[in-house]
PAZAPA-4460 file (N, C-alpha, C; in steps of 0.05 Angstrom, whole numbers, plus 32768, in hexadecimal, padded with zeros to 4 digits):
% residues 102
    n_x    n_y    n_z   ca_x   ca_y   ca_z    c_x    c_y    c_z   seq   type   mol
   805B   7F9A   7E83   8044   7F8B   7E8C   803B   7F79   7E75     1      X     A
   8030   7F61   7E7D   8030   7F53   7E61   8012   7F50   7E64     2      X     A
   8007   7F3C   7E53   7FE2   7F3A   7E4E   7FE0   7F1F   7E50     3      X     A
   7FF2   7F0E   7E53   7FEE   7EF6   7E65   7FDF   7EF5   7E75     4      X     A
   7FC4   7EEB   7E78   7FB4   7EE3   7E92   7FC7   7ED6   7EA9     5      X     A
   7FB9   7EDC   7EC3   7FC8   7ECE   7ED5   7FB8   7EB2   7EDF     6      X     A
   7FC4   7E9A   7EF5   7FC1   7E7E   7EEC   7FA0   7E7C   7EEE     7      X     A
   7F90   7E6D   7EFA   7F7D   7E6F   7F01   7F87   7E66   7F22     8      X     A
   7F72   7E7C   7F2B   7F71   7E80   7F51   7F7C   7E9E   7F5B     9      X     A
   7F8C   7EA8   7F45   7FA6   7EC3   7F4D   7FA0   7ED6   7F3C    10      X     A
   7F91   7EEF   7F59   7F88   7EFF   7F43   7F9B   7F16   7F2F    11      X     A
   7F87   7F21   7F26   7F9D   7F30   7F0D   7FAF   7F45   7F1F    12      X     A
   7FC3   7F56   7F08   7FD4   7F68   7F1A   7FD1   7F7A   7F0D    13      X     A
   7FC8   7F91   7F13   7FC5   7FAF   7F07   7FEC   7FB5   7EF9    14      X     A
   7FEA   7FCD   7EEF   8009   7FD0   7EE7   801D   7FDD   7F01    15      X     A
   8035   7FD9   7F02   804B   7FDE   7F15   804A   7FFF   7F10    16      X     A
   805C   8009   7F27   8060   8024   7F24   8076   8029   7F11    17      X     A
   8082   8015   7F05   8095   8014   7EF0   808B   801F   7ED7    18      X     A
   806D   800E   7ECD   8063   800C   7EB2   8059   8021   7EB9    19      X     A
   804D   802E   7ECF   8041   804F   7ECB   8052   8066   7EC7    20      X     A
   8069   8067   7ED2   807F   8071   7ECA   8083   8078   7EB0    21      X     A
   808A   805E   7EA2   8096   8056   7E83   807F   8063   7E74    22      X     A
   8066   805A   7E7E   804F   806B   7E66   8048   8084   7E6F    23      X     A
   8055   808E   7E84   804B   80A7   7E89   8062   80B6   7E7D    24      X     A
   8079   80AD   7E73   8093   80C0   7E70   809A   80CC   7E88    25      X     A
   8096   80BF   7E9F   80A0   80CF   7EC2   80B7   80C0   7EC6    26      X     A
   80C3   80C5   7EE0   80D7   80AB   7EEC   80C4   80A3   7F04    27      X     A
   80D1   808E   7F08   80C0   807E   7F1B   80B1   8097   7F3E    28      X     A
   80CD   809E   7F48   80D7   80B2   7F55   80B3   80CC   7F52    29      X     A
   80AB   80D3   7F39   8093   80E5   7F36   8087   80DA   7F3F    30      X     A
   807A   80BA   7F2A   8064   80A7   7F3A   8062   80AB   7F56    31      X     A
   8077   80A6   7F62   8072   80AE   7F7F   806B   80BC   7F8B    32      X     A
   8076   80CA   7F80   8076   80F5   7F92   8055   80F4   7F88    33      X     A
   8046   80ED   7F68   8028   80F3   7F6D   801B   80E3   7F84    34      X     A
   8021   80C8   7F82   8017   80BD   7F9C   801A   80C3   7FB8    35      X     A
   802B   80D1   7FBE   8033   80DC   7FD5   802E   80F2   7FE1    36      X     A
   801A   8104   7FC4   8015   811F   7FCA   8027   8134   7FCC    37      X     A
   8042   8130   7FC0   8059   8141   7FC3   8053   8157   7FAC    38      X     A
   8059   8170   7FB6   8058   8181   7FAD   8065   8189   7F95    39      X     A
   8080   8178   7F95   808F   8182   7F84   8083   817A   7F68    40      X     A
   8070   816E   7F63   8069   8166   7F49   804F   8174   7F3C    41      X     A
   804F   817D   7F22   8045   818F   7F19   8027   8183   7F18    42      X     A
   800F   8199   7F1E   7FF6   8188   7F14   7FEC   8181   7F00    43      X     A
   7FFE   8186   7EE0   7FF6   817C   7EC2   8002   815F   7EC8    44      X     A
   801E   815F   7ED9   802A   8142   7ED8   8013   812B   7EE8    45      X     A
   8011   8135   7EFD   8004   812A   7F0D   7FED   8124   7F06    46      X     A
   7FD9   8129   7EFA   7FBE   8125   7EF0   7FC7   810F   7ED1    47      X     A
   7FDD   810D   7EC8   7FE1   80F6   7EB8   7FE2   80E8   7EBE    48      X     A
   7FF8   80E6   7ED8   8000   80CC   7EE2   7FEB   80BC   7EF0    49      X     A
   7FD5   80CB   7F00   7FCA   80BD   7F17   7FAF   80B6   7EFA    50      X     A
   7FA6   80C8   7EE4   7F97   80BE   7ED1   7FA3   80A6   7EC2    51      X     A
   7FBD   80A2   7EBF   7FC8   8088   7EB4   7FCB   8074   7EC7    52      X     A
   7FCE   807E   7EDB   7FDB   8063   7EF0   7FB0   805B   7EF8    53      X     A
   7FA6   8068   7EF6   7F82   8061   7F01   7F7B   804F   7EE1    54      X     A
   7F85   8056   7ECE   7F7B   8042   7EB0   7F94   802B   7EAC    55      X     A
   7FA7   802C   7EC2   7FB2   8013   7EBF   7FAB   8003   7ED1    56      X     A
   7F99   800F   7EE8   7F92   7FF6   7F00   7FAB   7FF7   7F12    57      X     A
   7FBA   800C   7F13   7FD3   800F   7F26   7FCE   8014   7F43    58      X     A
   7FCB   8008   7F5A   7FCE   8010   7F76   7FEB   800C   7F80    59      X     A
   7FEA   8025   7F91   8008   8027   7FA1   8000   800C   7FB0    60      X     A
   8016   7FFD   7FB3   801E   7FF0   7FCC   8024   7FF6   7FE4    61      X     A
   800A   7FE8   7FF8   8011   7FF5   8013   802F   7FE9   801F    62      X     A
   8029   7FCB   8013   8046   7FB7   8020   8063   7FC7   8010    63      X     A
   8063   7FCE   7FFA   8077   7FDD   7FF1   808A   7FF5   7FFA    64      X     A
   8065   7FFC   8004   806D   801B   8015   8081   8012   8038    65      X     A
   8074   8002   8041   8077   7FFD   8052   8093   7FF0   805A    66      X     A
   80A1   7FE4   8044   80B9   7FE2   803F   80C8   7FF4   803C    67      X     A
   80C6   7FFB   8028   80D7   8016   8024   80D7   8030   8040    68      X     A
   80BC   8033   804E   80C1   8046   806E   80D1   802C   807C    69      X     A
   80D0   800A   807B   80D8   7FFC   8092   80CA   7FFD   80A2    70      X     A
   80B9   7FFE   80A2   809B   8000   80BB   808A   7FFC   80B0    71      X     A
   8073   7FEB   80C4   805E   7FE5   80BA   803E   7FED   80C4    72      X     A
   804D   8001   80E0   8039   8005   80EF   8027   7FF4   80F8    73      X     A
   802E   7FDB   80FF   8022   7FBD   8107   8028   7FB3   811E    74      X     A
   8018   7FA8   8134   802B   7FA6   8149   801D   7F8A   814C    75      X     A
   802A   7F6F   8152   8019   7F60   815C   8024   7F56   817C    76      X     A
   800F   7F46   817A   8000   7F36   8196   800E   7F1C   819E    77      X     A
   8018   7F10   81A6   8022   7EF9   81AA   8016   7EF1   81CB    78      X     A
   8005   7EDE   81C4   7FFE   7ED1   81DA   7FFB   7EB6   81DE    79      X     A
   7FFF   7EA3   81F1   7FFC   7E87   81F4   7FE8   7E79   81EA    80      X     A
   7FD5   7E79   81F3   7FBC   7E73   81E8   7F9C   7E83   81E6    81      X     A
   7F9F   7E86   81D0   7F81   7E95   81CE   7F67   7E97   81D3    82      X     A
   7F6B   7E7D   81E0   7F4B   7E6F   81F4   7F48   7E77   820D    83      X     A
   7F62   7E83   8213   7F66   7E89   822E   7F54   7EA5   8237    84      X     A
   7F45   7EA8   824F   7F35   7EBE   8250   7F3D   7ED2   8249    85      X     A
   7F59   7EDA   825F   7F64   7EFC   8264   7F73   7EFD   8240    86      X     A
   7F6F   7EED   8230   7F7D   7EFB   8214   7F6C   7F0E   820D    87      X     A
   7F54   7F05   8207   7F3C   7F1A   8200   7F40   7F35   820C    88      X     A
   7F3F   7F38   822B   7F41   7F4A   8235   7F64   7F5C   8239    89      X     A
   7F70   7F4B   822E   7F8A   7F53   8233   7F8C   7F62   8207    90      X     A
   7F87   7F57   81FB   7F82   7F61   81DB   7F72   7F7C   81DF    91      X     A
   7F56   7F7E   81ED   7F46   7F9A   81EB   7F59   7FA2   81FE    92      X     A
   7F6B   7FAB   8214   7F79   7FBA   8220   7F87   7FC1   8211    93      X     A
   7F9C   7FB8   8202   7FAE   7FC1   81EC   7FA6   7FC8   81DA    94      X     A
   7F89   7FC5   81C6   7F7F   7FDB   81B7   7F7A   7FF6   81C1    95      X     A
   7F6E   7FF8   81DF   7F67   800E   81E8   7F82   801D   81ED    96      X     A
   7F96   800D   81F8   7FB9   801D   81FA   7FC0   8034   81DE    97      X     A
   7FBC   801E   81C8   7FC1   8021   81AC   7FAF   8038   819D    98      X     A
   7F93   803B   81A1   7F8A   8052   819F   7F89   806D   81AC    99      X     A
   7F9C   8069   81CA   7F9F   807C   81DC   7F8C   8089   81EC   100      X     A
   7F6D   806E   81EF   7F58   8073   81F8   7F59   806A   8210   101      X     A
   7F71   8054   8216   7F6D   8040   823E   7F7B   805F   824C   102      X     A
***
């Protein structure tokens, strides 16, 4: 990670799960398992890493995550025009589908 400001307009970037790794002495692979809640990782490790990765400004990536499962759990909408009445009512039907409340 370098100390280069970023340009003006683009905000800053906390550190990668790389640089928490490298200063935690973990492999990347731990970083995960603490974020993931996996068991296999010890709670002396785990209270370093998530205390180093919280003083480097580190958040998991949801888009990362979401790559790596290949899913996004996102579904969209494709409709003609959105001025059109029945979209409104055709959008709240498919939320209510989607929460398993219609």
């Amino acid at each position: 990670m370098t100390d280069t400001p970023p340009p003006p307009g683009v905000a800053p970037r906390g550190a990668g799960i790389r640089e928490v790794a490298r200063r935690a002495g973990v492999s990347i692979a731990t970083v995960s398992r603490v974020f993931n809640d996996a068991q296999s990782v010890s709670q002396d490790t785990r209270e370093r890493v998530a205390s180093l990765a919280s003083s480097l400004g580190y958040q998991p990536s949801p888009l990362g995550r979401n790559l790596v499962r290949g899913r996004s759990d996102l579904i969209g909408l494709i409709v003609p025009d959105v001025s059109f009445r029945c979209t409104a009512s055709c959008w709240a039907a498919s939320r209510r589908c989607w929460a398993g409340t219609a």
